[in-house]
N, C-alpha and C positions, 0 to 999 in steps of 0.2 A: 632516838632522834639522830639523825646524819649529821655532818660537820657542816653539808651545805646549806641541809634544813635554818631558818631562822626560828629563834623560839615564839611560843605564842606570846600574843600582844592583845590588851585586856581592851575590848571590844566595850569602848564606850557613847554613850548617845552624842555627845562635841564631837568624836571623829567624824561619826557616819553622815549629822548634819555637814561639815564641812567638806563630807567628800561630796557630798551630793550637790551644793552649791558651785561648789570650784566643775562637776559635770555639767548642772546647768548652765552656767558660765560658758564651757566651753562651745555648748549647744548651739549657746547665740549669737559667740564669736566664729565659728564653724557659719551659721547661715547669714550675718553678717558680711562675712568676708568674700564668699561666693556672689550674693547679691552684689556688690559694690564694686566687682571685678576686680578684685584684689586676692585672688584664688594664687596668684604668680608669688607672693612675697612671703617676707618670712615667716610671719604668723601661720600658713598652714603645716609648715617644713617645720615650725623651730617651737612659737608658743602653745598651737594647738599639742604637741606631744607633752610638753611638760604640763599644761592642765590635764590630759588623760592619765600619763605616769603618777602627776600628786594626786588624782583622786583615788588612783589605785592604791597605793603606797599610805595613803591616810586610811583606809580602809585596812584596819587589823588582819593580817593572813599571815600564814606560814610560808607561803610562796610567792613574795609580792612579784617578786623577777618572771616570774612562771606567767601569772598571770597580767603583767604588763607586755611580755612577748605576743601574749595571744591578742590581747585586744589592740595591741597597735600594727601586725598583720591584719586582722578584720578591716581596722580601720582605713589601712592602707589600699584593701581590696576595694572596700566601700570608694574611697574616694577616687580612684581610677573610675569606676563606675558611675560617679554622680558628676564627676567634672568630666566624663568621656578622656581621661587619660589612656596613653596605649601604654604596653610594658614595659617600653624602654624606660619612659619617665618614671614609673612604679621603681623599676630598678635602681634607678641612677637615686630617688631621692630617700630609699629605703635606709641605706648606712646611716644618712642623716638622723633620721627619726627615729630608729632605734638605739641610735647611741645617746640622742638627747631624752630620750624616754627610760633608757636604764641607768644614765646617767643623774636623772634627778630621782629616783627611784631609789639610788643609793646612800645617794646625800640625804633625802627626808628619812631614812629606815635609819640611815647613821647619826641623826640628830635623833631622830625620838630614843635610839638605844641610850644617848648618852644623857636625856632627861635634859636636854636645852632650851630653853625658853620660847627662844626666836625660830624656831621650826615654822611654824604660819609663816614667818616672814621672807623665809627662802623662798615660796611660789611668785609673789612680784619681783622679787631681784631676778629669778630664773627665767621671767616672761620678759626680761628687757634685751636679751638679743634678738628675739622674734620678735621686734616691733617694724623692724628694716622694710621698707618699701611696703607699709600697712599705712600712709597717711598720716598717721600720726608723729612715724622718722622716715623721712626722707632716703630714698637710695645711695648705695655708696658704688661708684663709678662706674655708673652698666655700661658706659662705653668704653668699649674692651675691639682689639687689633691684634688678628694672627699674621703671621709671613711662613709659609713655607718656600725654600726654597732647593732647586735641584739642578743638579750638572748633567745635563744629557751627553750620549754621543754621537752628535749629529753638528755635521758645521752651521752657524749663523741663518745662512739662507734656505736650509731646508727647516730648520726648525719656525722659522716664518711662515713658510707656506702650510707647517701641518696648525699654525696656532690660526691662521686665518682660515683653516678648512671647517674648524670650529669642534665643538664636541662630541662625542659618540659614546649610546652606553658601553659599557664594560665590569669586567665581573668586579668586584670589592674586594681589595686584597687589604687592606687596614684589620688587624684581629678583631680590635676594639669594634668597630662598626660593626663585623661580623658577628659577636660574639653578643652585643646587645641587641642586636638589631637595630638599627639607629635608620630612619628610612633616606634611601639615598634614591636619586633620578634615574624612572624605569624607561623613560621614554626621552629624548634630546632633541632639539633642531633648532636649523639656526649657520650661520657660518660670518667670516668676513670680519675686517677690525679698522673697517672707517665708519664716520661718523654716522650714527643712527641705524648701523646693525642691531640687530638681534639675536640674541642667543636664547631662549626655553629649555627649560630643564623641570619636565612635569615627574610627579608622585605619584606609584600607585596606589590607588583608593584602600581604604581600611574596614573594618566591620564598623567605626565612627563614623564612617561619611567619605567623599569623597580626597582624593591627597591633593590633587588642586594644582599647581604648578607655580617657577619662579621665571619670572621672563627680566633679561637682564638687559642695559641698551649701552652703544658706541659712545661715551661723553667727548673723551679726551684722546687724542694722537699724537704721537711725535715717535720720531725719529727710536727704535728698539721700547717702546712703552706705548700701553693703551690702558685708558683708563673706564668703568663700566659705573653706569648708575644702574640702580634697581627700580623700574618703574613700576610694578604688577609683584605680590608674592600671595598668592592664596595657599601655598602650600600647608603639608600637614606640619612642617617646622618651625611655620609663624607665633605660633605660642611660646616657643623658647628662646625665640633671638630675632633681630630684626636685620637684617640685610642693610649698611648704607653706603660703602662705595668699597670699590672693589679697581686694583690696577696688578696687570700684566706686563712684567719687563724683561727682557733678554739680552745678555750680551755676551759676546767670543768670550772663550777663557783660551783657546789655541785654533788651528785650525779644522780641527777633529770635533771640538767639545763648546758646549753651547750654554750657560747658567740662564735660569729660565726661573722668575721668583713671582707670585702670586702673594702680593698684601690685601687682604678684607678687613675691612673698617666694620664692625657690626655694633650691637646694641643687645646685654643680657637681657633674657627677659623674667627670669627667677632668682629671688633674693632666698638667704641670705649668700651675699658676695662675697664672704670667704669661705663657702664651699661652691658652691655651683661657679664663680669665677672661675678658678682653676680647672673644675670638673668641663663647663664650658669649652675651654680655651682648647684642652685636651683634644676633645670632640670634634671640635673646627675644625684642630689644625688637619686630624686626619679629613676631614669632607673637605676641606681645599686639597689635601695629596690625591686622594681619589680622583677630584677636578684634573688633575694632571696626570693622572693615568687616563683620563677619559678624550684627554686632546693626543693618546696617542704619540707619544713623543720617544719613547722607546721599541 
């Protein structure tokens, strides 16, 4: 036996009942949560793994780690497939779920070695960070605001006119987007920054369905600021975030150079929020720079 190997564990009829309960359980928390359109929160990210890990990990094996890897990839595959997820989201919520999955994996394999009593009682304490935006606990602050801001080199009044010409696509230079794929607007139109303009920014369609598009409108004006509501968003991004107001400000920093800053007010739409927050925030802030490589301002 290897160092990594665990020793065997004496395969008794209370484990296997128990692992099989805590799978059934999961079963019905799994179609549950899809039914009820609560597929976004933390119980698919955070409790559904820890019921797969404790049933795996209650079930006697010399490779609980081994085979918790495999079935929480399957898992992962599956659930792209049954919730029509594309890759990016597979990706982005994978580290989650396999760290909460070999994390409780470890904890149950290191109580039963040390003959603990309360081993059972780890899997509800383990299932209470994944209750976050399941109805049962309330979400914690999905309303979330990036700002990107930039110094161009263009004076005051030429940087006006190219922000009132309005957007154009352009290739994606953020790695991160590149690198996950993250879908960004294949098609733009739209121009002008008085009241009751329009801006669109459609999505190319997916092997899911079509990508839909985000149509954005003129709310607010004044003097170097505009400010956009979001009237229309079918896009394919609607599942992870909501769009709710968005402002455009610019002002001289000399006569050469122009600060040009983009605030988007938005709304998460996947718990638990202290990962996907962050992970979110990230994400924006690069699809607002992108926005500002797309108005063309360099």
């Amino acid at each position: 036996m290897t160092q990594d190997e665990e020793p065997p564990a004496e395969r008794t009829a209370a484990h296997w009942i128990l692992a099989g309960l805590i799978t059934l359980f999961g079963v019905v928390v799994f179609i549950g949560v899809v039914d009820q359109g609560r597929a976004d929160s933390a119980v698919l990210f955070v409790a559904l793994p820890v019921l797969l890990a404790a049933a795996l990990a209650l079930t006697p094996r010399q490779t609980a780690h081994g085979r918790v890897f495999g079935a929480v990839t399957v898992a992962l595959l599956l659930a792209a497939v049954v919730l029509h997820e594309g890759a990016v989201c597979v990706l982005l919520a994978a580290p989650l779920v396999y760290a909460v999955a070999h994390g409780t994996t470890a904890l149950i394999r290191a109580l039963q070695k040390a003959n603990r009593p309360y081993v059972f009682a780890a899997v509800p304490l383990l299932l209470l960070p994944g209750l976050e935006g399941s109805g049962i606990v309330g979400r914690v602050d999905p309303a979330q605001t990036v700002e990107v801001t930039r110094v161009v080199g263009l004076p005051v009044d030429r940087v006006a006119e190219r922000l009132a010409a309005g957007p154009h696509p352009t290739t994606v230079r953020s790695a991160p987007l590149r690198l996950l794929g993250v879908p960004t607007p294949g098609q733009v139109s739209g121009d002008g920054l008085s009241l009751g303009d329009r801006w669109m920014f459609g999505y190319h369609g997916s092997a899911h369905g079509p990508g839909g598009h985000l149509l954005a409108e003129v709310d607010d004006v004044a003097p170097g600021r505009v400010g956009f509501r979001f009237v229309e968003d079918s896009s394919i991004t609607a599942r992870w975030f909501t769009w709710r107001h968005a402002e455009l400000t610019w002002r001289t920093i000399d006569p050469g150079h122009t600060e040009v800053r983009i605030q988007v007010d938005y709304a998460r739409g996947l718990d638990p929020s202290w990962y996907f927050g962050p992970v979110q925030q990230v994400l924006l802030g690069a699809g607002v720079g992108h926005l500002l490589d797309m108005l063309a301002l360099e």
